[in-house]
DONUBA-350255 format. One record per atom (N, C-alpha, C): y, x, z; atom name; residue in one letter. Coordinates in steps of 0.02 Angstrom, whole numbers, plus 50000, padded with zeros to 5 digits. Layout:
     v     u     w atom type
     Y     X     Z   CA    A
...
***
This chain:
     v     u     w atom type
 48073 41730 44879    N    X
 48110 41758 44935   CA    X
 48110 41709 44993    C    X
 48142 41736 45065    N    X
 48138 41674 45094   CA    X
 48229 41617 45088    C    X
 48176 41560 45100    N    X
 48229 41509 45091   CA    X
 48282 41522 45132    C    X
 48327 41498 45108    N    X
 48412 41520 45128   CA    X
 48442 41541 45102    C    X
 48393 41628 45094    N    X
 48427 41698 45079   CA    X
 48452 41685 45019    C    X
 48505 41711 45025    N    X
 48546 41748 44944   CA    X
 48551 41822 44940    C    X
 48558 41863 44892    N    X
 48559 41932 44891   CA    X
 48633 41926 44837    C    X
 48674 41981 44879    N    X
 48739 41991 44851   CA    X
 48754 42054 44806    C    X
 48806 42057 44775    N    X
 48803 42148 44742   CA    X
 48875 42158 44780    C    X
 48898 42196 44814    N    X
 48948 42237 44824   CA    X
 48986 42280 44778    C    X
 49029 42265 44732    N    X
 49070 42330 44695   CA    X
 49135 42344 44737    C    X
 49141 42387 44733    N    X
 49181 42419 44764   CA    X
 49250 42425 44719    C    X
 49313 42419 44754    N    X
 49394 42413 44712   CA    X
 49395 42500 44685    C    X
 49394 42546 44726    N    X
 49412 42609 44701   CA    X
 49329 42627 44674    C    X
 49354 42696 44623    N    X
 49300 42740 44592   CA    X
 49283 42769 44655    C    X
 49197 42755 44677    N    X
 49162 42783 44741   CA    X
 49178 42876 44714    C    X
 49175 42896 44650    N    X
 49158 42984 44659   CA    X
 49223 43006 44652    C    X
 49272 42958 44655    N    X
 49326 43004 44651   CA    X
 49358 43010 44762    C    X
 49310 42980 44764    N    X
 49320 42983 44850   CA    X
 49262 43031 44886    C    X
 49203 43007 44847    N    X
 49145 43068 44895   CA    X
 49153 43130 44859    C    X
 49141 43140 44788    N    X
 49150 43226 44759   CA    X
 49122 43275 44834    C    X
 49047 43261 44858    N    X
 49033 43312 44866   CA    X
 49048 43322 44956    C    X
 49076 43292 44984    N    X
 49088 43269 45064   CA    X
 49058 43243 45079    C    X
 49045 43171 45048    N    X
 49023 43115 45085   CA    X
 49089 43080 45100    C    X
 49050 43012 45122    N    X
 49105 42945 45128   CA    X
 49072 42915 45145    C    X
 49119 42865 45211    N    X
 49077 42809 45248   CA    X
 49133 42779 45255    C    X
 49080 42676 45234    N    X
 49134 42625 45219   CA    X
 49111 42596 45256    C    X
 49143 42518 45299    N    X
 49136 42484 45343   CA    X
 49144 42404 45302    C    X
 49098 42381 45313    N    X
 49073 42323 45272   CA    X
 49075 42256 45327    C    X
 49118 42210 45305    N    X
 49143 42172 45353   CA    X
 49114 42101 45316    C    X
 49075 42050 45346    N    X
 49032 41989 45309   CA    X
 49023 41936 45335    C    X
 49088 41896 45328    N    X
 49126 41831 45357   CA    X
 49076 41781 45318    C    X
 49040 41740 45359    N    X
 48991 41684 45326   CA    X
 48993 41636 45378    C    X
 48972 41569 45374    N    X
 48944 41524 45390   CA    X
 48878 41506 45414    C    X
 48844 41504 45467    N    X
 48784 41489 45472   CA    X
 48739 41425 45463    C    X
 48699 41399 45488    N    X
 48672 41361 45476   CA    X
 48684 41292 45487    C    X
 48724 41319 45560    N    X
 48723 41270 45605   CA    X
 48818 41250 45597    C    X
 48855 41274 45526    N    X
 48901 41286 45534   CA    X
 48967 41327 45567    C    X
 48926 41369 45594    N    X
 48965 41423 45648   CA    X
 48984 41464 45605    C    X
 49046 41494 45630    N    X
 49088 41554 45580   CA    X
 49048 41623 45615    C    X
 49023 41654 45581    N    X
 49008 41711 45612   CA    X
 49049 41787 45561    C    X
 49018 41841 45597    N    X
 49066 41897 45568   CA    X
 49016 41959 45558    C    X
 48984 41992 45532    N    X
 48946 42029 45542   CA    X
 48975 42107 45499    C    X
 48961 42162 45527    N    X
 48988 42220 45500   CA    X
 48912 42257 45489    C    X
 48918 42310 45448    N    X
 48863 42368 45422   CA    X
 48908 42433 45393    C    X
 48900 42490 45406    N    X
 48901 42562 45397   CA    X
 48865 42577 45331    C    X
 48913 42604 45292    N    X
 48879 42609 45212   CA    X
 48889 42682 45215    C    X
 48869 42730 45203    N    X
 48862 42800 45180   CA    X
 48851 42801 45130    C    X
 48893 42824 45064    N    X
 48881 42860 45018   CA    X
 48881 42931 45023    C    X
 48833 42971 44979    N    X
 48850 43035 44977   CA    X
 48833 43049 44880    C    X
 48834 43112 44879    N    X
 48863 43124 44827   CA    X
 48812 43124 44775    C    X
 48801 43101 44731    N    X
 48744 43102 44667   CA    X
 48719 43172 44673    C    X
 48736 43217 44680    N    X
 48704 43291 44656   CA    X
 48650 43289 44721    C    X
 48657 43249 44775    N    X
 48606 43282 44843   CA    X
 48620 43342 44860    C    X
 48691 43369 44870    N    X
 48693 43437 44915   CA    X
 48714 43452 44958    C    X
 48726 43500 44986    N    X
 48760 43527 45036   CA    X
 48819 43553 45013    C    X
 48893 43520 45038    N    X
 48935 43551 44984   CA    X
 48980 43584 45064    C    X
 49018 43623 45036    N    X
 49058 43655 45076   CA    X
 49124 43669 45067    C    X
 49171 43681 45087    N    X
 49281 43687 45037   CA    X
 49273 43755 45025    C    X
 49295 43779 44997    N    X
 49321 43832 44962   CA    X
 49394 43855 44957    C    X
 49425 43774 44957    N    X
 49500 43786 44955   CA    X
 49527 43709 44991    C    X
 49604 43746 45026    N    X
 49627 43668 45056   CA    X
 49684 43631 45048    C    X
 49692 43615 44964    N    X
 49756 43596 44913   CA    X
 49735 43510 44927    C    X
 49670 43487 44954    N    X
 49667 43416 44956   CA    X
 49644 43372 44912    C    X
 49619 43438 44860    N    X
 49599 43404 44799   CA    X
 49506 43389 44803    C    X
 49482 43343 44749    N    X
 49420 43330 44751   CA    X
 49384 43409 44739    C    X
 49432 43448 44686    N    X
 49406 43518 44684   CA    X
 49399 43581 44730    C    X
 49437 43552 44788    N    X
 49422 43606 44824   CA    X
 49359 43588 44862    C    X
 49299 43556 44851    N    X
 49246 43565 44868   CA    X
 49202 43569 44832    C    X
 49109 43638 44860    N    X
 49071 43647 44808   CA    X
 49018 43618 44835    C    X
 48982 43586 44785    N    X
 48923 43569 44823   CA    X
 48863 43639 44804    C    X
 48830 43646 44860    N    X
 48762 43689 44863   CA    X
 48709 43662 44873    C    X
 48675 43696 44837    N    X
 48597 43664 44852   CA    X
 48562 43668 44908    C    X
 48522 43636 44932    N    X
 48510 43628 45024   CA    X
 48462 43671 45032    C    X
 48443 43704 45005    N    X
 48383 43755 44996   CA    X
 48389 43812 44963    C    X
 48353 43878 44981    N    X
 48373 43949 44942   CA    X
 48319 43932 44891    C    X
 48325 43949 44843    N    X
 48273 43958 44775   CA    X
 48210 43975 44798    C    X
 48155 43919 44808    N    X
 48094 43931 44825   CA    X
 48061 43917 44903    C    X
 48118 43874 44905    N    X
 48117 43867 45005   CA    X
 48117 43768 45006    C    X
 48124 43775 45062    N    X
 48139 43690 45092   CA    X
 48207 43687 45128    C    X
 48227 43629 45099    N    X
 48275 43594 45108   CA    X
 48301 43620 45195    C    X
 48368 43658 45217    N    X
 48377 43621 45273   CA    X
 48448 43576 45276    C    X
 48424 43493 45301    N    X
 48500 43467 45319   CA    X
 48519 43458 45369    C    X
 48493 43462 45441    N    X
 48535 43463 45495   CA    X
 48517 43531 45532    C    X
 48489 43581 45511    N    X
 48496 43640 45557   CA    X
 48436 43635 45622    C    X
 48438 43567 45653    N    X
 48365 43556 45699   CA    X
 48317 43568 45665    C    X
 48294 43578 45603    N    X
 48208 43561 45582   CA    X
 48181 43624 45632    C    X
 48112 43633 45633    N    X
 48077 43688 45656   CA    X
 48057 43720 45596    C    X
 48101 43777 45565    N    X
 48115 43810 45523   CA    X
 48049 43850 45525    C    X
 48024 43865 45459    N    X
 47949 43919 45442   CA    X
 47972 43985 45395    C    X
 47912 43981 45367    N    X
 47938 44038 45324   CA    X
 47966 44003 45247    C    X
 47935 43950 45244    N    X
 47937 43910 45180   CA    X
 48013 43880 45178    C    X
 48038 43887 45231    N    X
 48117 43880 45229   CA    X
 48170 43942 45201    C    X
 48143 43997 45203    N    X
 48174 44069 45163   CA    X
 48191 44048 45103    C    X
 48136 44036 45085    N    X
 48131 44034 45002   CA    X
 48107 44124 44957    C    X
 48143 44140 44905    N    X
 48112 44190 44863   CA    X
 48159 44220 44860    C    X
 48146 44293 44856    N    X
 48190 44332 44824   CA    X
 48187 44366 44768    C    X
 48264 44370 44746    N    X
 48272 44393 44687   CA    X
 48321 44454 44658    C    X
 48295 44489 44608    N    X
 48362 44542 44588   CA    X
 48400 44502 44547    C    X
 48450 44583 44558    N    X
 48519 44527 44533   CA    X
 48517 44535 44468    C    X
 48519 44491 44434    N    X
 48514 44475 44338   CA    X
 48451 44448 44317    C    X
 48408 44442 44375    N    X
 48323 44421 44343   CA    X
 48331 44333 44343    C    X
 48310 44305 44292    N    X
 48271 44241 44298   CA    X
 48257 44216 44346    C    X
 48179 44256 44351    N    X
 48120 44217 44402   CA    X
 48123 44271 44460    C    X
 48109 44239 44514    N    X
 48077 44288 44575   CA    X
 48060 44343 44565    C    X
 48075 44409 44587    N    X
 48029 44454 44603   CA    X
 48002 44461 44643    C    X
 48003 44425 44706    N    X
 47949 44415 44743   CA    X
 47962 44327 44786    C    X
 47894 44304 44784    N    X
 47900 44246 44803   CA    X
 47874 44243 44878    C    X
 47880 44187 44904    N    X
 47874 44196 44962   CA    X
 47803 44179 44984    C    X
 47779 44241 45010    N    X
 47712 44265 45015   CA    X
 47649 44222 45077    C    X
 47691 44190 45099    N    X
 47640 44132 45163   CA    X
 47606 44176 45187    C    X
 47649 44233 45219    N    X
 47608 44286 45267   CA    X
 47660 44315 45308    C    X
 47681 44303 45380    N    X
 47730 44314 45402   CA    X
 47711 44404 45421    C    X
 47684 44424 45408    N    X
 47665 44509 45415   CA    X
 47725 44538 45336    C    X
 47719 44512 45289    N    X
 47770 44516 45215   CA    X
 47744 44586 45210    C    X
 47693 44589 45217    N    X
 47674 44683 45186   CA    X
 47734 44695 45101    C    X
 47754 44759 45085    N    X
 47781 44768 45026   CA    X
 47716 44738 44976    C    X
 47751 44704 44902    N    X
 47721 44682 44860   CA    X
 47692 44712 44804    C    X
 47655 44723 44757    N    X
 47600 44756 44706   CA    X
 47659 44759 44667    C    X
 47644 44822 44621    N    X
 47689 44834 44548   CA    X
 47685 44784 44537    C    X
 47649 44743 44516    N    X
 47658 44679 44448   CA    X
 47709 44642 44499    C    X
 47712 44644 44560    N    X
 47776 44598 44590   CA    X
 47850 44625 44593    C    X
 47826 44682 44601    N    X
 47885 44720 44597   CA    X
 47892 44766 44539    C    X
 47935 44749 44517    N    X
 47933 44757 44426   CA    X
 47985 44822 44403    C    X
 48011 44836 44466    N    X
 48054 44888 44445   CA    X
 48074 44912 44506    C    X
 48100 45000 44523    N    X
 48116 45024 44567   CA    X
 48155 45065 44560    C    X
 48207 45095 44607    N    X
 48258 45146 44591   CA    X
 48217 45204 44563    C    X
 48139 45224 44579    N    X
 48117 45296 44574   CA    X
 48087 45258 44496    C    X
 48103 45220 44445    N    X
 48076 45217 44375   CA    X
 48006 45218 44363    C    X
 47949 45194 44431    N    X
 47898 45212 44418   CA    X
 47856 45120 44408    C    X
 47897 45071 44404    N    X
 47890 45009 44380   CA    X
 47873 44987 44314    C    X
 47847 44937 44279    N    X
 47841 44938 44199   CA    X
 47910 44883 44172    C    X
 47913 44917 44141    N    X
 47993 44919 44082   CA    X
 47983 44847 44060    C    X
 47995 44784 44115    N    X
 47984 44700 44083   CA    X
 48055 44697 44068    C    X
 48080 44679 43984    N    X
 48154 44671 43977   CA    X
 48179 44613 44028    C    X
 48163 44561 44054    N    X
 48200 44513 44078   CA    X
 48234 44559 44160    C    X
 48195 44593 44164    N    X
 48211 44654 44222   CA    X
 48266 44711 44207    C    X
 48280 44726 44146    N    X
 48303 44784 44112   CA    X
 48384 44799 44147    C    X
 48431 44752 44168    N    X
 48511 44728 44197   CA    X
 48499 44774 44252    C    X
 48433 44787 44272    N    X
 48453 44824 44350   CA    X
 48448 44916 44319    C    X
 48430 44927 44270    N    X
 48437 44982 44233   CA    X
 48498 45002 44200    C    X
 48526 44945 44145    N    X
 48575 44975 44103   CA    X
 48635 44949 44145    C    X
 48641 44895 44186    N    X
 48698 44883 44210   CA    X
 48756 44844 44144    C    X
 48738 44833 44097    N    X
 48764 44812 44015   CA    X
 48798 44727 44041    C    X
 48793 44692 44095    N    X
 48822 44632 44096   CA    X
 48867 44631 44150    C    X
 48927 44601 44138    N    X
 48989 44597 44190   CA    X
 48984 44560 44252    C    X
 48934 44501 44215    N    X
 48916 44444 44261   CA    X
 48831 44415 44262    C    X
 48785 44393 44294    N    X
 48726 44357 44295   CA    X
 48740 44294 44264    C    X
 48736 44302 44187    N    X
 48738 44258 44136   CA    X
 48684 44190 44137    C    X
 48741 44152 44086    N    X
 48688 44086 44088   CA    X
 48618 44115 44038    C    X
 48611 44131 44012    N    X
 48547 44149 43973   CA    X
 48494 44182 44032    C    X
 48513 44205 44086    N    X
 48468 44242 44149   CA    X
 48474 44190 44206    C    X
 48508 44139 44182    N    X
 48501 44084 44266   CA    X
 48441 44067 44279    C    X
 48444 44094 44359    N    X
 48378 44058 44397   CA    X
 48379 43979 44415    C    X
 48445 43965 44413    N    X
 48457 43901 44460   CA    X
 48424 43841 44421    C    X
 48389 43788 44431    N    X
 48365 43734 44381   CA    X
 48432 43701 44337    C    X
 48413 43635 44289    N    X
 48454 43630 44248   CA    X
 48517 43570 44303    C    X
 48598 43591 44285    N    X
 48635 43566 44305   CA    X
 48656 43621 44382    C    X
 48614 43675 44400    N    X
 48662 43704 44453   CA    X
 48664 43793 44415    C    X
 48682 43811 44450    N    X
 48720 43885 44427   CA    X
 48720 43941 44488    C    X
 48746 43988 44486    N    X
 48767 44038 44535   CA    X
 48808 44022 44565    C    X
 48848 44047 44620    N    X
 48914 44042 44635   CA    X
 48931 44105 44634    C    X
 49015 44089 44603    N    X
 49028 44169 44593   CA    X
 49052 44191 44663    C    X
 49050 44257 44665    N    X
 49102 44301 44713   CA    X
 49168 44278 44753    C    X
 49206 44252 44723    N    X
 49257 44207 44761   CA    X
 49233 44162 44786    C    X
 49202 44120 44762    N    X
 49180 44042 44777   CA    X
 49136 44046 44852    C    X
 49080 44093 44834    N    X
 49040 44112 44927   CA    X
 49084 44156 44977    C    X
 49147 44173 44930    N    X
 49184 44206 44996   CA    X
 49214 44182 45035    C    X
 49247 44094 44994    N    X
 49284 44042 45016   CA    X
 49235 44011 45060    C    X
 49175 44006 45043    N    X
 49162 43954 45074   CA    X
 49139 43988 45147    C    X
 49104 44063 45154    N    X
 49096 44076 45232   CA    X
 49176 44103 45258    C    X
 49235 44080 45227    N    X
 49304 44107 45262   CA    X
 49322 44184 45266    C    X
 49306 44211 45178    N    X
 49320 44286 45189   CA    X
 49369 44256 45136    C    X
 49396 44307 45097    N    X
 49423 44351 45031   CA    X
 49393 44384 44987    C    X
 49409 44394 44946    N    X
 49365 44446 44895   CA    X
 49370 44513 44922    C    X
 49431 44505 44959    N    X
 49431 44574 44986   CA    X
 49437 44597 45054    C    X
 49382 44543 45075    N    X
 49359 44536 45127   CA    X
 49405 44523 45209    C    X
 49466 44502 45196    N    X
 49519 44469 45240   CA    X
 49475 44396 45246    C    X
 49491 44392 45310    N    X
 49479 44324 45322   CA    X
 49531 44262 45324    C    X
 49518 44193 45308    N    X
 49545 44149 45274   CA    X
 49510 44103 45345    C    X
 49582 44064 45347    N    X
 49584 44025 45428   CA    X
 49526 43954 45414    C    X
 49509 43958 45486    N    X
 49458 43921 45495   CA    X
 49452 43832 45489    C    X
 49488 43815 45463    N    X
 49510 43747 45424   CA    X
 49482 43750 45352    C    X
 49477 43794 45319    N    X
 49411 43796 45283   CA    X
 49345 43786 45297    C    X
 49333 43813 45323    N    X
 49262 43790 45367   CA    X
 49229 43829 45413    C    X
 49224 43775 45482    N    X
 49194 43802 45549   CA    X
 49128 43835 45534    C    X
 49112 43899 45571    N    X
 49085 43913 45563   CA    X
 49020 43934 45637    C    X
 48956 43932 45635    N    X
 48931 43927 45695   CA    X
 48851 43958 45648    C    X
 48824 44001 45700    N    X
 48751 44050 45718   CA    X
 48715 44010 45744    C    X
 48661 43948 45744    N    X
 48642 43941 45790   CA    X
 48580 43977 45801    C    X
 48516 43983 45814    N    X
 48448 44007 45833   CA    X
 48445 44051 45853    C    X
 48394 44088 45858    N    X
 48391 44169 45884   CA    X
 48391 44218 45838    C    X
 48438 44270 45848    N    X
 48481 44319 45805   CA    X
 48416 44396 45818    C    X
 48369 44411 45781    N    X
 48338 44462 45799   CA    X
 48288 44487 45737    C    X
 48273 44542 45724    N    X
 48240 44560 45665   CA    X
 48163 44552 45690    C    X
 48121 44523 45645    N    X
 48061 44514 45661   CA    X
 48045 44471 45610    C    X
 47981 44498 45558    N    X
 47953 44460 45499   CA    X
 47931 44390 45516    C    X
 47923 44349 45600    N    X
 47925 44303 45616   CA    X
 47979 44253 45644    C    X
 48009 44283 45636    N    X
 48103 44247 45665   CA    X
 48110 44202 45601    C    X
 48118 44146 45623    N    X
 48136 44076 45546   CA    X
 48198 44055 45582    C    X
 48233 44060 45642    N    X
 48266 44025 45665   CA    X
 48341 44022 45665    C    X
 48382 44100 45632    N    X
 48408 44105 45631   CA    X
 48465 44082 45563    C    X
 48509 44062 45585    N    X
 48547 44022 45510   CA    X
 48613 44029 45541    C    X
 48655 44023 45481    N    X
 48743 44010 45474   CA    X
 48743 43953 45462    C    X
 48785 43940 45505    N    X
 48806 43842 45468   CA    X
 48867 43854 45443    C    X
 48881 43839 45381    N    X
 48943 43829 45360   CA    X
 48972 43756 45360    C    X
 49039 43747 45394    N    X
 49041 43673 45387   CA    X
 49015 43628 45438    C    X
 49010 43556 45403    N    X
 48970 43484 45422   CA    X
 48898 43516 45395    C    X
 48903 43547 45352    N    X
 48828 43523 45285   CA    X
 48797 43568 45293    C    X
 48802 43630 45262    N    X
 48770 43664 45229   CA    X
 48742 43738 45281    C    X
 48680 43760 45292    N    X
 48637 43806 45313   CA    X
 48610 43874 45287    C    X
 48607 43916 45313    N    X
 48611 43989 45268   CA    X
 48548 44010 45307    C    X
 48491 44038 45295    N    X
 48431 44049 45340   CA    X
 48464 44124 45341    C    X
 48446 44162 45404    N    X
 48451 44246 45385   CA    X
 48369 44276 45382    C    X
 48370 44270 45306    N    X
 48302 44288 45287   CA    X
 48279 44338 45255    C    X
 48345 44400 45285    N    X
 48332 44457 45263   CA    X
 48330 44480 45179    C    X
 48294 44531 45168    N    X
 48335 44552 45099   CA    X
 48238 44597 45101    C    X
 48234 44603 45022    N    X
 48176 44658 44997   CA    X
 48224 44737 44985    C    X
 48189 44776 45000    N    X
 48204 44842 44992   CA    X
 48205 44864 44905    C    X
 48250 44898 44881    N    X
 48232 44910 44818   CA    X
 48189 44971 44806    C    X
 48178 44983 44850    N    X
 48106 45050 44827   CA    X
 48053 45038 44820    C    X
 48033 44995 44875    N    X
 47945 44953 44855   CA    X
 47953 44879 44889    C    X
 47997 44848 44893    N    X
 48001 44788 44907   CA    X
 47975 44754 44987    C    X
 47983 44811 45019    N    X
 47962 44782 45091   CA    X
 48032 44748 45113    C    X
 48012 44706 45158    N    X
 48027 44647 45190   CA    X
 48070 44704 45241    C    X
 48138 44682 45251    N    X
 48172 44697 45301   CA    X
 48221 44655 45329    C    X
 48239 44663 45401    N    X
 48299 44628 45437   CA    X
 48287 44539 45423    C    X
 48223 44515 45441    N    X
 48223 44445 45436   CA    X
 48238 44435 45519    C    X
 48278 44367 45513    N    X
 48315 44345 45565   CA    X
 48367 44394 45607    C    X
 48387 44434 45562    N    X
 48439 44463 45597   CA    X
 48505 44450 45535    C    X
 48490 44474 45487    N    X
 48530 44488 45416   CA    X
 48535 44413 45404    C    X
 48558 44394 45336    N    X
 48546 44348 45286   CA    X
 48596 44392 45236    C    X
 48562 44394 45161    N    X
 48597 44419 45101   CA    X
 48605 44373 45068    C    X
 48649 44343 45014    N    X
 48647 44316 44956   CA    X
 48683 44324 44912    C    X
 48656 44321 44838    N    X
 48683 44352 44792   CA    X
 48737 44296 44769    C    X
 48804 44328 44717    N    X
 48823 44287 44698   CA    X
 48814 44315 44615    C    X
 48857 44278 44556    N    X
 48843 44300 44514   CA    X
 48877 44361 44492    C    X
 48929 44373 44520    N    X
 48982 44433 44507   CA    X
 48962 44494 44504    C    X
 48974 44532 44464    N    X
 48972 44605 44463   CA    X
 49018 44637 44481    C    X
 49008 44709 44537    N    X
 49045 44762 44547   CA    X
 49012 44827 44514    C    X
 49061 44856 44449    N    X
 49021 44914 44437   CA    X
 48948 44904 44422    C    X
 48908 44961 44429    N    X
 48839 44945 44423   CA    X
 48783 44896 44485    C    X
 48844 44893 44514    N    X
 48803 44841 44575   CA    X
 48822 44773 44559    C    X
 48777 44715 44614    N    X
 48801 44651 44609   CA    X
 48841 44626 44676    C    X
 48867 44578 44682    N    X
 48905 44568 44727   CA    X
 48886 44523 44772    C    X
 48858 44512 44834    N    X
 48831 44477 44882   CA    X
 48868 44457 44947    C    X
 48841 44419 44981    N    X
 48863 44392 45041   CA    X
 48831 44421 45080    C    X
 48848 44434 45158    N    X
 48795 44470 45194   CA    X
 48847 44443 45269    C    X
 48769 44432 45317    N    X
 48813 44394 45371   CA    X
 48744 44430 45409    C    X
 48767 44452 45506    N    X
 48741 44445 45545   CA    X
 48766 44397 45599    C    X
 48739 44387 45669    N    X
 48755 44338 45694   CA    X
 48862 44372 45737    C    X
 48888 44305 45706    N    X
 48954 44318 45721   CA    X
 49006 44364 45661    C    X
 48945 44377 45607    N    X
 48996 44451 45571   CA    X
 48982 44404 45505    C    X
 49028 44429 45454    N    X
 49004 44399 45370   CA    X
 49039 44455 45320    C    X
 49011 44455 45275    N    X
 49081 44511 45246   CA    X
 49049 44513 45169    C    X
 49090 44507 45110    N    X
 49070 44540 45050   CA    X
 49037 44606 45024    C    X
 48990 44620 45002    N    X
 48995 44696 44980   CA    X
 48960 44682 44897    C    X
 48975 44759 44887    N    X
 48917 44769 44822   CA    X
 48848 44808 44837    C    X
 48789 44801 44804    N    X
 48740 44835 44837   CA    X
 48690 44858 44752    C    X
 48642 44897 44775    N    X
 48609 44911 44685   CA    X
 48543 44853 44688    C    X
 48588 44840 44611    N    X
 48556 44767 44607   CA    X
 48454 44768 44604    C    X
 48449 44824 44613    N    X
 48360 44816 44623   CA    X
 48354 44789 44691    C    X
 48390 44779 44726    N    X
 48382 44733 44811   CA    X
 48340 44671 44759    C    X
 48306 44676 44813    N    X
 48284 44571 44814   CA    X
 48306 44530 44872    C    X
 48367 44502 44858    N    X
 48419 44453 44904   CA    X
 48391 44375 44878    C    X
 48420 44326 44923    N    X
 48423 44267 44918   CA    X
 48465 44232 44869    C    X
 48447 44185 44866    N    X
 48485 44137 44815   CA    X
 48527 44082 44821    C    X
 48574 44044 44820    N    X
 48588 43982 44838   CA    X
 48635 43957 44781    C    X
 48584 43929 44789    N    X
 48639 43891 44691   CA    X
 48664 43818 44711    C    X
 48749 43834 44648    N    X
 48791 43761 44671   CA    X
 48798 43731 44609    C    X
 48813 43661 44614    N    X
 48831 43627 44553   CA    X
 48857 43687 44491    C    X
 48842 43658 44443    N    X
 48861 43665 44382   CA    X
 48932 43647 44343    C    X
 48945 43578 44359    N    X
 48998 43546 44353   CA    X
 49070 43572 44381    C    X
***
């Protein structure tokens, strides 16, 4: 190394995750030394921790606790990361869509901003029954589960769905669709709000963190591409009846509904923990 230098370890007096849980935290590092020449000097540095999981977390609730925040994943299932809302957003920022109770994609995201509707084998099932009978597909038929179970999670290992309450908290609705004051979290549209299979620009910011693309929703009859950059859908895991229960926002509006779960909506999966 070079001569002089020493390398120090910093521990810190308090537990760092019982302070970030999912916010973030920034510490101010203050480094009283001696120089060479015997001079007292003082030097400071900006430490940012953020949270082991890498997400975008958002409140849900405002009791003050580490639990009233969730972290989300910074990306819809099959997309790219957004963390400050500037990137120059593509299509590869959407990500995939999915029905509600399936695993894997029913349709992935096609690197063709035209999104013509997708081939039977992509689209695996339709309200008119003329799809082939793949059981991992079968939930949008019998309707037999209350909830989008862990045995059908799309999300990788350690994140999950968020249920129905949890995405209602976090864009400032209710379950029953009353809105919940904005000290939960600010909420702001930025890009251009307009339907067009080429519009990437449009997003919800929830919060400091976290980004919602409006990347539109698949049709459940043959899976054409509708309302990109005007809409954004996302599923949560909850069931209403034979439908599933989603988020749905245009620019300025947000609101809960149920819809028939052969839609192919978006995804956004949160911690597990």
């Amino acid at each position: 190394g070079t001569p002089g230098c020493k390398t120090f370890t910093v521990t810190f007096k308090d537990k760092v995750e019982s302070l970030v849980n999912g916010s973030g935290y920034s510490v101010k590092l203050l480094a009283s030394y001696r120089d060479k020449n015997d001079q007292a000097k003082l030097a400071d540095m900006d430490i940012s921790v953020q949270d082991g999981l890498c997400g975008c977390p958002a409140k849900i609730a405002n009791t003050g606790a580490a639990t009233d925040w969730l972290t989300f994943q910074c990306h819809n299932l099959g997309g790219l990361d957004i963390l400050t809302g500037s990137e120059t957003l593509t299509q590869a920022h959407h990500g995939d869509w999915y029905r509600w109770g399936a695993p894997t994609a029913s349709v992935q995201n096609l690197n063709a901003i035209t999104d013509a509707p997708p081939s039977t084998s992509e689209w695996t099932y339709n309200d008119n029954g003329n799809g082939p009978a793949i059981p991992e597909y079968q939930d949008y038929n019998t309707h037999s589960t209350a909830d989008w179970y862990a045995a059908k999670n799309p999300c990788p290992a350690g994140w999950r769905l968020p249920t129905n309450p949890e995405f209602a908290a976090a864009i400032n609705k209710t379950t029953g669709n009353g809105n919940l004051g904005a000290d939960n979290n600010t909420l702001a549209w930025p890009g251009t709000w307009s339907s067009s299979t080429s519009n990437f620009s449009a997003l919800l910011k929830v919060g400091d963190y976290l980004y919602l693309p409006a990347a539109g929703f698949r049709v459940n009859s043959d899976g054409s591409l509708s309302y990109r950059g005007c809409y954004g859908h996302y599923w949560s895991s909850s069931a209403q009846s034979s439908d599933g229960r989603f988020v749905s926002f245009d620019r300025g509006n947000r609101s809960i509904i149920g819809i028939n779960r052969g839609y192919g909506l978006s995804v956004r999966c949160v911690a597990a923990e």
